[in-house]
C-alpha positions in Angstrom: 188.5 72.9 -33.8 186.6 75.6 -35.4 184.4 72.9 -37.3 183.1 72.1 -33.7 183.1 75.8 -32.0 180.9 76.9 -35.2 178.1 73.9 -34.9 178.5 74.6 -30.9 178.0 78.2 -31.5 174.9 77.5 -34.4 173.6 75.2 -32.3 173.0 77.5 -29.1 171.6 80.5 -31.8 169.3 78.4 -32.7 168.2 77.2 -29.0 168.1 81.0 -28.4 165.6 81.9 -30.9 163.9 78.6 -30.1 163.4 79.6 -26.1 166.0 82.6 -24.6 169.2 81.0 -22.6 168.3 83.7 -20.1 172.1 83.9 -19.3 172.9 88.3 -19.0 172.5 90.4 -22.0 170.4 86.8 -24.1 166.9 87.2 -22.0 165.1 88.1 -25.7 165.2 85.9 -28.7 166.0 89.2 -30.7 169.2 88.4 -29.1 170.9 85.5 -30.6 172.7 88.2 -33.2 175.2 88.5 -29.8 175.8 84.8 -29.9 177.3 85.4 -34.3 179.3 88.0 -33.2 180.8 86.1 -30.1 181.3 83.2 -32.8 182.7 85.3 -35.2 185.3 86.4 -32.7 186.0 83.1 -31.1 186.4 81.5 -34.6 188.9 84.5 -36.0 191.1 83.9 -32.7 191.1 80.0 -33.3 192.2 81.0 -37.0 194.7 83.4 -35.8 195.7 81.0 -33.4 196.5 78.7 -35.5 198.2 80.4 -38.0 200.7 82.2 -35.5 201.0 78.8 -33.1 
């Protein structure tokens, strides 16, 4: 599970820098550091997850 969220996650950084997503708050490429910090989160919760479940 967080084998595929990280490569998802990598994978849309690097379309970002590429050409924006243009979704809110990722118009810029400057902004594909928001996409590591939502995978960073994402990935610590699967972690948690699956240490407490």
């Amino acid at each position: 599970m967080t084998k595929t969220i990280s490569i998802l996650l990598m994978l849309g950084m690097v379309v970002q820098i590429i050409r924006p997503l243009g979704f809110p708050g990722l118009k810029r490429r400057m902004d594909f550091w928001k996409l590591a910090v939502l995978a960073f989160v994402i990935w610590t919760i699967a972690l948690l997850a699956r240490e407490f479940f």
